[in-house]
C-alpha positions in Angstrom: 111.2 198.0 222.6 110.3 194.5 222.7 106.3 194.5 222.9 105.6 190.7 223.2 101.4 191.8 222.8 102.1 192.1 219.0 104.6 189.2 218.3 105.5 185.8 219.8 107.5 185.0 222.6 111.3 184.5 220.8 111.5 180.8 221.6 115.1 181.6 223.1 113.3 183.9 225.9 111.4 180.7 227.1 115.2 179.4 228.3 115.8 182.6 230.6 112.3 183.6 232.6 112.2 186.1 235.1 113.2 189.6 235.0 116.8 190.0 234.6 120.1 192.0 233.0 123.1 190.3 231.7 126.3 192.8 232.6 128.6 193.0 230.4 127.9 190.1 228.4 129.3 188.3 231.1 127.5 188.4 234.4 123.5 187.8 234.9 121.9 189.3 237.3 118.0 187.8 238.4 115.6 190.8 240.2 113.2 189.0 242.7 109.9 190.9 243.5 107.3 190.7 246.4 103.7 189.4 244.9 102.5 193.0 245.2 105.4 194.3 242.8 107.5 196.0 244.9 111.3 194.8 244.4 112.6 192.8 246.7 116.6 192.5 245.7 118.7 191.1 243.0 120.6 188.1 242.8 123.9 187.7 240.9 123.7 184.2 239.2 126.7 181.4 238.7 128.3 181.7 235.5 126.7 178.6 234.5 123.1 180.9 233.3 125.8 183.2 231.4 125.5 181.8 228.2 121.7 181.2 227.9 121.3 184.4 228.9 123.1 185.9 226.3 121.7 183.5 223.5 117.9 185.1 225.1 119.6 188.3 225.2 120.7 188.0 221.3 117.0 187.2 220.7 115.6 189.8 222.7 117.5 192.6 220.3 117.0 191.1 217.3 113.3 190.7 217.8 112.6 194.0 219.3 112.1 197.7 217.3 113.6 201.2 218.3 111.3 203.1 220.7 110.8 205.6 218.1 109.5 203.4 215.5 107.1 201.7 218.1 106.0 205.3 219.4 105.0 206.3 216.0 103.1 203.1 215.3 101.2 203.7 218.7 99.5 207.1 219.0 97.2 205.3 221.0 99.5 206.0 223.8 100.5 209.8 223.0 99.6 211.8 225.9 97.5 214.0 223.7 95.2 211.0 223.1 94.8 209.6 226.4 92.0 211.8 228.3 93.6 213.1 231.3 91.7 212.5 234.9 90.2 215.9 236.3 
């Protein structure tokens, strides 16, 4: 889990914006959205973003927690706490 509200942005994330996935290690692949959210397609990038993207990916991993670990510092967000609409 990579919450960015509790740390900074890695600096390596600032290289390789957007919402994305690299495959593999090897291929990046850029989602594009409609400005009301709703996804739009995906592009599959030149080879040439490959390697930033894995240097943001590195960073991403390194930075980020295990869901379980940020779950149990967040009880905030436990069902049980969050009053449920009638």
């Amino acid at each position: 889990m990579l919450d960015l509200a509790e740390q900074p942005v890695p600096r390596e994330l600032l290289y390789a914006p957007g919402d994305w996935s690299l495959i593999d290690g090897q291929r990046v692949l850029k989602m594009h959205y409609h400005p009301d959210g709703q996804f739009h397609g995906a592009q599959l990038l030149d080879l040439s973003h490959t390697e930033r993207h894995r240097i943001a990916a590195d960073a991403a991993w390194d930075t980020a927690v295990d869901l379980t670990t940020w779950w149990q510092r967040h009880p905030e967000h436990h069902r049980s706490r969050v009053k449920q609409p009638k």
